[in-house]
C-alpha positions as CSV (number, residue, x, y, z in Angstrom):
1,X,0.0,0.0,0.0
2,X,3.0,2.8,1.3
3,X,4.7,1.6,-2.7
4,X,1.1,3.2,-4.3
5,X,1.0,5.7,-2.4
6,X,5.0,6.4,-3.3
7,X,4.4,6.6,-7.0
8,X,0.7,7.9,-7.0
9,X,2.9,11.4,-4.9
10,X,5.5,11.2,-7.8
11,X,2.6,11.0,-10.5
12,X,0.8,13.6,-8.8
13,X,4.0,15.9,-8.6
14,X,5.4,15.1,-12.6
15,X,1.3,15.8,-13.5
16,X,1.6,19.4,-11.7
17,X,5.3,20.4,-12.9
18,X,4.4,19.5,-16.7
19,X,0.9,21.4,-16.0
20,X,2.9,24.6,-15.0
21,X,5.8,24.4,-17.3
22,X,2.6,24.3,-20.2
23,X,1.3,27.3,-18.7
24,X,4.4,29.4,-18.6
25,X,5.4,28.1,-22.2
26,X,1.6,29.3,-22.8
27,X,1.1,25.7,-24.1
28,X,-1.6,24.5,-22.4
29,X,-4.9,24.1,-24.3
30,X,-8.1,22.7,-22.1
31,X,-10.6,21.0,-24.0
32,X,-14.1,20.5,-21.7
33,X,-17.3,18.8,-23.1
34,X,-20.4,21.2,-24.0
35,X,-21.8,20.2,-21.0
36,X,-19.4,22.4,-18.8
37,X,-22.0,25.3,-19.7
38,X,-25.0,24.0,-18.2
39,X,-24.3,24.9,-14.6
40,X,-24.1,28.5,-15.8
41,X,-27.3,28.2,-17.5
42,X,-26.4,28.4,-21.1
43,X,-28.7,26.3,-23.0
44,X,-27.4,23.1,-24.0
């Protein structure tokens, strides 16, 4: 259990640094599904 834990922290970390280094390369392009609207009451 400790050995997941171990590599889901490093996954967790490597996910994070390559999210930032995107966003300071201005790289990072999100893609949501149409139904990310809804909650603000755009119609669907």
């Amino acid at each position: 259990m400790r050995l997941e834990f171990m590599e889901n922290t490093i996954y967790y970390e490597k996910l994070v640094n390559d999210l930032t280094e995107a966003i300071n390369q201005q790289k990072l392009v999100i893609f949501v599904g149409a139904g990310v609207s809804i909650s603000q009451g755009y119609p669907n």
